[in-house]
C-alpha positions as CSV (number, residue, x, y, z in Angstrom):
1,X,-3.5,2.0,-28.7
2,X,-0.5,0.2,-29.2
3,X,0.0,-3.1,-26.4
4,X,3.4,-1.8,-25.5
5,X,1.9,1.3,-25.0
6,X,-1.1,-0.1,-22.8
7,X,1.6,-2.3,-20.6
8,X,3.6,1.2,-19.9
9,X,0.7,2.6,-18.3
10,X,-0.3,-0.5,-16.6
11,X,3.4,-0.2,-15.1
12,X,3.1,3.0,-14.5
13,X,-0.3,3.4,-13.0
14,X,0.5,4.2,-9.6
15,X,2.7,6.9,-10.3
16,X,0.0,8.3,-12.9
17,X,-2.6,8.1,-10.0
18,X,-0.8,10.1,-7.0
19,X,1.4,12.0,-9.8
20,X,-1.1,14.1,-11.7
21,X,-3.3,16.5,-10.9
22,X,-6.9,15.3,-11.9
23,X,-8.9,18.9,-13.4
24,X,-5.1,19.7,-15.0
25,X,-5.3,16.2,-16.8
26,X,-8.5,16.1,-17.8
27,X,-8.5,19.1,-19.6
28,X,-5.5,18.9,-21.3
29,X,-6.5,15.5,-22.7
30,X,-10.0,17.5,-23.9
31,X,-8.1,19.8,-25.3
32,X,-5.6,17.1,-27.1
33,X,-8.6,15.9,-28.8
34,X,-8.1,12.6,-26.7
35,X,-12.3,13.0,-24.6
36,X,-15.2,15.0,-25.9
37,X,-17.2,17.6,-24.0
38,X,-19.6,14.6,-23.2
39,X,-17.0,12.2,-22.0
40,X,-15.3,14.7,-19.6
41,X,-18.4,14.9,-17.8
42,X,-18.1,11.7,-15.1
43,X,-14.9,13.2,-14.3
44,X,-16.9,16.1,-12.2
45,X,-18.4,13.9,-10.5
46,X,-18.3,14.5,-6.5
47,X,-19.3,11.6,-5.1
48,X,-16.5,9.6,-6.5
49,X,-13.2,10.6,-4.7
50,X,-10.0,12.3,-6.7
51,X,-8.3,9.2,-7.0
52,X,-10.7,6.9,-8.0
53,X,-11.7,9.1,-10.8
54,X,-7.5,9.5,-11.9
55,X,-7.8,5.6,-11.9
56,X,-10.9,5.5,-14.1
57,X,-9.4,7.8,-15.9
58,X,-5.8,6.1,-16.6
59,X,-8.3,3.6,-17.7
60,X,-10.2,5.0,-20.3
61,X,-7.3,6.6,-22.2
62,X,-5.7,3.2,-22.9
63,X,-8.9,3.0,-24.6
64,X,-8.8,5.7,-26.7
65,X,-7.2,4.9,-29.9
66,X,-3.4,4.8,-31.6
67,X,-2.7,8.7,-30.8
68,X,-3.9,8.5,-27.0
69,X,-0.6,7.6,-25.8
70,X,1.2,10.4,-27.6
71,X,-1.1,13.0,-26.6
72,X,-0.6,12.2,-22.9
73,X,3.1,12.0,-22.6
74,X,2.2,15.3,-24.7
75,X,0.3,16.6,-21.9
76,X,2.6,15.4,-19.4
77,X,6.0,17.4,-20.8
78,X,3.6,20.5,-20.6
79,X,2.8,19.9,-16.9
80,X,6.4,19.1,-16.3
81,X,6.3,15.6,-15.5
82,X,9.7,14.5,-16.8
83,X,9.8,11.5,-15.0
84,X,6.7,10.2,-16.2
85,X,7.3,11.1,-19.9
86,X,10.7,9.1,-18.9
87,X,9.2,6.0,-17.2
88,X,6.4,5.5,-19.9
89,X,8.4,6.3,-22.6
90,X,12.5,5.1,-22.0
91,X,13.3,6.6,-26.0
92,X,12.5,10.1,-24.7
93,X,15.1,12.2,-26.0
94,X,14.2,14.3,-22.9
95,X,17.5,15.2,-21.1
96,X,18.0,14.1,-17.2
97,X,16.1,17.0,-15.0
98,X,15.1,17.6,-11.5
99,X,11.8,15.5,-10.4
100,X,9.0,17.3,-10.2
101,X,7.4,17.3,-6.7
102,X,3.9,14.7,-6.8
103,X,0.4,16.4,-5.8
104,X,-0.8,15.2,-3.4
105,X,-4.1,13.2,-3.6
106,X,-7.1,15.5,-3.1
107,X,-8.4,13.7,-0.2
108,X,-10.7,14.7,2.3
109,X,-12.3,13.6,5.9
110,X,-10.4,11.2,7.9
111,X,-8.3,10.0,4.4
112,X,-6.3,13.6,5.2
113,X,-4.6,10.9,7.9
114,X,-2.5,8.9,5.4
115,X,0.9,9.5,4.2
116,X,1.5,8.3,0.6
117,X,4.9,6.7,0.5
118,X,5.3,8.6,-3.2
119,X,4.2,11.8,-1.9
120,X,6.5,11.8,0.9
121,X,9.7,11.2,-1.1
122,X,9.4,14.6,-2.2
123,X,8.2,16.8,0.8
124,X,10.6,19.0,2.7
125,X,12.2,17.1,5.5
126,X,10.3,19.6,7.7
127,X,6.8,19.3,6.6
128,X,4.9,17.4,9.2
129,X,1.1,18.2,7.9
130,X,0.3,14.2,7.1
131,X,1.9,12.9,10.0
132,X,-0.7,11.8,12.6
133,X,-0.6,13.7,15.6
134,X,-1.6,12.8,19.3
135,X,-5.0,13.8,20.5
136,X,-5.2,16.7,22.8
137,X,-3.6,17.2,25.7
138,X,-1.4,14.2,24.9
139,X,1.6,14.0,25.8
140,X,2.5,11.4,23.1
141,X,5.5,12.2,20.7
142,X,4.7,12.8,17.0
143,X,6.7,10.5,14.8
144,X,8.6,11.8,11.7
145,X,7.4,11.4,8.5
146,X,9.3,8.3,5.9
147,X,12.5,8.9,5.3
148,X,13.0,11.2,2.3
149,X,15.3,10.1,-0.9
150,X,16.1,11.6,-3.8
151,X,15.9,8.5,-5.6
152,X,13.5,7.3,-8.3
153,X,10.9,4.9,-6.9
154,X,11.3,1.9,-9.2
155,X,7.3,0.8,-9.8
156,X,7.1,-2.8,-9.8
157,X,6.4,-4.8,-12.5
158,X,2.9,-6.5,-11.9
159,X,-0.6,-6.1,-12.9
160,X,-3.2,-6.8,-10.6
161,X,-6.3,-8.4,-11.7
162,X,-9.5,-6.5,-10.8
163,X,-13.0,-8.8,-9.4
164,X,-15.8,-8.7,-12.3
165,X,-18.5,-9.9,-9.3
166,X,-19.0,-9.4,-6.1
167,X,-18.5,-12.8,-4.0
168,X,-21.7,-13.4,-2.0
169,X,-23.0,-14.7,1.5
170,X,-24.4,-18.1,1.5
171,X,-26.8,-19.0,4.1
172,X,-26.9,-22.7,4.0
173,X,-22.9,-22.8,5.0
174,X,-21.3,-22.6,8.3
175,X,-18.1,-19.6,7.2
176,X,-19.6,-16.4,6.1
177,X,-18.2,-13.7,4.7
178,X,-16.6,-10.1,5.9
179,X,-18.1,-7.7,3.8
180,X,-15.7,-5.4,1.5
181,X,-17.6,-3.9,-0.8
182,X,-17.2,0.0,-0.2
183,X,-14.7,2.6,-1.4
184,X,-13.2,2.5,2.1
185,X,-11.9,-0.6,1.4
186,X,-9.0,-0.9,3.8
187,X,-5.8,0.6,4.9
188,X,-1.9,-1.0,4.2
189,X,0.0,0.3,7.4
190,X,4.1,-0.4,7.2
191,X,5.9,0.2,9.7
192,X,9.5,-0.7,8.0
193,X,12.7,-0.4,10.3
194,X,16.0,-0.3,8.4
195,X,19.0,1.1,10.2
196,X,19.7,1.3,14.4
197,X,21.6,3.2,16.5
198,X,25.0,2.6,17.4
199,X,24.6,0.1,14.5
200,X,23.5,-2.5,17.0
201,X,22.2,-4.2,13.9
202,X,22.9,-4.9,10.6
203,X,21.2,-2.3,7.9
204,X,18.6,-4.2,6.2
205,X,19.0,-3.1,2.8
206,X,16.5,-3.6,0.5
207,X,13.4,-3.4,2.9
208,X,12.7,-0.2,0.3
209,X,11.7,-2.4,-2.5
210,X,9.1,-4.4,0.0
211,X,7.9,-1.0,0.5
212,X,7.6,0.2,-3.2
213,X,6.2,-3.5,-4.1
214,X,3.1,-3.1,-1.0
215,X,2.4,0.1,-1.9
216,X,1.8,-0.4,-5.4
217,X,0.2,-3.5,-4.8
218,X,-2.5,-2.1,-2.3
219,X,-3.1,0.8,-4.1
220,X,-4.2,-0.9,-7.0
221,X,-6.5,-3.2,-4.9
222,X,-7.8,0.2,-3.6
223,X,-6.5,0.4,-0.1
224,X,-5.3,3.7,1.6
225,X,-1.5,3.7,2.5
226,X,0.1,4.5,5.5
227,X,3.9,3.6,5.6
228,X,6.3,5.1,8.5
229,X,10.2,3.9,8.2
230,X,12.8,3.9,11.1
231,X,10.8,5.0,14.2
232,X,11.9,4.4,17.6
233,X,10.3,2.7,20.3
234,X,8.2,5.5,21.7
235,X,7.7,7.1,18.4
236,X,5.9,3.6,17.0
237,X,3.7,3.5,20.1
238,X,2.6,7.1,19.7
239,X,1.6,6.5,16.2
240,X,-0.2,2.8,17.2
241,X,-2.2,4.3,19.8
242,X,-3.5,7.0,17.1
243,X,-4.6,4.4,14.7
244,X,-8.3,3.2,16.2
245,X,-9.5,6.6,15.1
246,X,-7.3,6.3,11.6
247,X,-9.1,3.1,10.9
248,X,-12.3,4.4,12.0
249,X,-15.2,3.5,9.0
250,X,-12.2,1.4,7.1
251,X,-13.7,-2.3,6.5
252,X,-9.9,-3.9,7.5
253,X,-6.6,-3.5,8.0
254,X,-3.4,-4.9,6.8
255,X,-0.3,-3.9,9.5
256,X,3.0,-5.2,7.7
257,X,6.0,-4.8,10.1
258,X,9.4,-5.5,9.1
259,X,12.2,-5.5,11.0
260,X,15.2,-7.5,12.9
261,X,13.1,-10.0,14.9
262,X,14.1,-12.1,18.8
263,X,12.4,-15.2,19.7
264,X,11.3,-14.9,23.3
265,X,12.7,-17.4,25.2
266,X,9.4,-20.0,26.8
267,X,7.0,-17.8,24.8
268,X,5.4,-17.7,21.3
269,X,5.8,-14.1,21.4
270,X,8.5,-12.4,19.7
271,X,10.6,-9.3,19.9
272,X,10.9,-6.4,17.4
273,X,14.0,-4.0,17.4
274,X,12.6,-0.2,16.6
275,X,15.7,1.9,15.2
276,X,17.2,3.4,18.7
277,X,17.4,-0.4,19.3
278,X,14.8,-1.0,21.8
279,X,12.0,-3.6,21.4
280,X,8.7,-3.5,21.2
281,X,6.7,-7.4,21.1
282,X,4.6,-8.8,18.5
283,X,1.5,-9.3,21.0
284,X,1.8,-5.3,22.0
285,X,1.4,-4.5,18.5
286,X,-1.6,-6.4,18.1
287,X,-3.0,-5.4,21.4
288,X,-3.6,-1.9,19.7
289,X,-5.8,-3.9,17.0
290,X,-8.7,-5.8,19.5
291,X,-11.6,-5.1,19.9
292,X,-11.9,-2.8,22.8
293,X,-9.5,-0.4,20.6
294,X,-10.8,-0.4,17.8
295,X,-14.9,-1.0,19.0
296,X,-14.9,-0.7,22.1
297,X,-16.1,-4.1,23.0
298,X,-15.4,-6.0,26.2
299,X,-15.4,-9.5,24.8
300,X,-13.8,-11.4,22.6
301,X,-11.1,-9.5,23.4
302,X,-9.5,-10.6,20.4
303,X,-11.6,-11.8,17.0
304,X,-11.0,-11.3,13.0
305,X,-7.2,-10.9,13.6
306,X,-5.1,-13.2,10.9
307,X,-1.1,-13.1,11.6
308,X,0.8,-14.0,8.9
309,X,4.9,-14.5,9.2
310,X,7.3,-14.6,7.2
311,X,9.2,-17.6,8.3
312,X,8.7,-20.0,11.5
313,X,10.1,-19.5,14.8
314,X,13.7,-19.6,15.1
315,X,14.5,-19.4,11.2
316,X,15.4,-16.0,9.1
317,X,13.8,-14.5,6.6
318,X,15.6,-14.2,3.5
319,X,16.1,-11.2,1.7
320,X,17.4,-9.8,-1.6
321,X,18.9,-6.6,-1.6
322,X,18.0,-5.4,-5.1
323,X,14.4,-7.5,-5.3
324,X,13.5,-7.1,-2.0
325,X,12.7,-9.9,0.4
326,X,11.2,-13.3,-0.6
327,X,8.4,-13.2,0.9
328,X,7.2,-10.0,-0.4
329,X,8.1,-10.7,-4.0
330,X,5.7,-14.2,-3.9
331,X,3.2,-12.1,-1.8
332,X,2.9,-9.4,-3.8
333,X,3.0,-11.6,-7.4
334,X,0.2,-14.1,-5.7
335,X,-2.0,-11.4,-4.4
336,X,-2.0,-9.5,-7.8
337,X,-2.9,-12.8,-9.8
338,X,-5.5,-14.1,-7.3
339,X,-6.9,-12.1,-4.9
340,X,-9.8,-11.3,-7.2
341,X,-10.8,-14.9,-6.9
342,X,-9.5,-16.0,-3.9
343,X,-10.3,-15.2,-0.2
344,X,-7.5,-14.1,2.1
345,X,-6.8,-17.6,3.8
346,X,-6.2,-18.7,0.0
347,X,-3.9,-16.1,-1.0
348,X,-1.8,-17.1,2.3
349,X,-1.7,-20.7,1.7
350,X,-1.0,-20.0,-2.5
351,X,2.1,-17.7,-1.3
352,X,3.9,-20.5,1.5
353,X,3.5,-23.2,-2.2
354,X,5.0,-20.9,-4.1
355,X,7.4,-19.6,-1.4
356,X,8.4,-23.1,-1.0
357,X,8.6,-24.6,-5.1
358,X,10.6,-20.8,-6.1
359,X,13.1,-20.8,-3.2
360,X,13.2,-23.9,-1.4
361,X,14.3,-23.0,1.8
362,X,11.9,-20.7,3.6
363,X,8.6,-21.9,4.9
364,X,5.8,-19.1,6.0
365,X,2.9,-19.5,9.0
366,X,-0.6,-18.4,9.7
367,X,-2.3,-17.7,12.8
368,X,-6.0,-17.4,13.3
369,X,-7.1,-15.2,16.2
370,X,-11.1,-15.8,16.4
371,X,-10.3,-15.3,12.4
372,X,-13.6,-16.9,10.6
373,X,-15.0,-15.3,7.9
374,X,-13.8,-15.6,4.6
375,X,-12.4,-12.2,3.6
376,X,-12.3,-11.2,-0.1
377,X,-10.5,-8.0,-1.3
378,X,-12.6,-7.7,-4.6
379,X,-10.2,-5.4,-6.2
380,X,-11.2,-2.4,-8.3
381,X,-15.0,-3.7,-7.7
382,X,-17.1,-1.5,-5.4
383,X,-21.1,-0.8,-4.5
């Protein structure tokens, strides 16, 4: 296969993963000539979820030889994926259509919980089956689902680099390791406010590209996503007090919330504004995240929590409205270069250097809450 060709479905990948419908794809491309009987075999296999197979797939085919590529936008234009034909190939002489609607993943258990930020661009505004509900007999609100658009999600334009080993304990030194080495690697939650009531703040346009850029990025690294955009005050604490049995089984957590921040007078707490323009504090968010939540243990209280901000105390966080905020862009570029040799504290301390040398006027903080393991994402690597 040509290298331009392998680079489009490298940029592309996400969009090919939560796109297409595996059994479709699969024989199609058998059919195209692209796998034998033999090689379509692994594909059927159970104990490997949907997804991961789609990715293994996506994989394989830029393997396959100089006609691969055509025979998959081939099989694409049968299925009716018009704007994947369009994104891999830009030449298309295909005409402008209507998008067709993404499958959703074929996920099962407790993964029937998260909301794909792809997937819900193109549900009915009244389709609430992903949306986490309250338990029984509570009297919690159910929050909306993302915000639907119409518009193209643009995939970003990185590659992240997948772990060839698994990084191991060593007994001899004093920080050990969290372990991540199972297909339930983690879970990305965004909770992304953009616009207010009464307009009591300024939109925050391009917060959509963060989105896009984290989603993509996770993905890759083989996280489940979980993104909910523009929820008020009591809607975000329904959904927070729902997530200990979300993350149940998951090995961590990344909660990215971005909004209009207030620095609390005499405190290092700080407020958040939720779209009908009430606040909810930093330290209650993370109060749903300790460790009588989410394992119902007494003490520490609070352990293996890592808070990462965007800027210091009393400074802005600068954002671009077509490339997204800064702090996003370096995040996501470091992350995808290093984190599959790099441990999370790293990857923190890599993205404030380059924040700092590519912009020259924001500077990023780290806290450690009982935070001291080394924690290693080991992208596309698993037991």
């Amino acid at each position: 296969m040509q290298e331009e060709h392998k680079k489009a479905i490298q940029r592309n990948f996400s969009s090919l993963v939560e796109g297409t419908d595996l059994d479709s794809m699969v024989m199609a491309l058998y059919e195209k000539g692209v796998f034998s009987q033999q090689m379509i075999e692994p594909y059927r296999d159970t104990s490997i979820t949907p997804r991961e197979r789609k990715r293994i797939l996506y994989r394989e085919i830029t393997r396959r030889g100089p006609q691969a590529f055509t025979m998959l936008l081939e099989a694409l234009r049968e299925m009716g994926h018009w704007d994947l034909v369009r994104d891999l190939d830009p030449n298309s002489p295909l005409q402008l259509r209507a998008r067709r609607p993404v499958l959703p993943p074929n996920l099962s258990g407790p993964q029937d919980n998260f909301v794909s930020l792809t997937i819900e661009k193109h549900k009915p505004k009244n389709n609430n089956n992903d949306i986490i509900k309250p338990r029984p007999g509570s009297d919690a609100p159910v929050p909306p689902p993302p915000v639907n658009s119409s518009e193209p999600v643009a995939i970003p334009c990185f590659h992240v680099k997948e772990s060839t080993h698994f990084f191991e304990d060593d007994v001899s030194r004093d920080i050990q390791l969290y372990r991540t080495r199972s297909r339930k690697r983690g879970v990305l939650v965004v909770f992304s406010y953009i616009s207010f009531l009464l307009n009591i703040e300024p939109n925050r346009d391009g917060v959509n590209v963060d989105c896009d850029k984290l989603k993509y990025l996770f993905s890759e690294i083989g996280f489940e996503v979980l993104t909910y955009q523009n929820l008020t005050l009591e809607q975000t604490r329904a959904t927070l007090e729902q997530m200990s049995s979300v993350l149940a089984g998951y090995e961590c957590v990344f909660l990215v919330v971005s909004s209009h921040g207030h620095e609390r007078r005499y405190s290092s707490d700080t407020d958040i504004r939720c779209s009908d323009g009430k606040f909810i504090s930093l330290y209650a968010i993370v109060d749903y995240f300790n460790n009588r939540k989410l394992h119902h243990a007494e003490k520490p209280l609070y352990s293996n929590i890592l808070i990462a901000n965007s800027t210091l105390p009393g400074f802005i966080s600068h954002r671009d409205v077509k490339a997204g905020s800064w702090y996003i862009q370096v995040l996501c570029e470091v992350f995808a270069e290093r984190a599959h040799d790099c441990h999370v504290d790293e990857l923190f301390t890599l993205v404030d250097k380059r924040l700092r040398l590519r912009f020259g006027r924001q500077t990023s903080s780290v806290d450690r809450w009982g935070f001291n393991n080394k924690l290693y994402l080991h992208p596309g690597l698993y037991e």
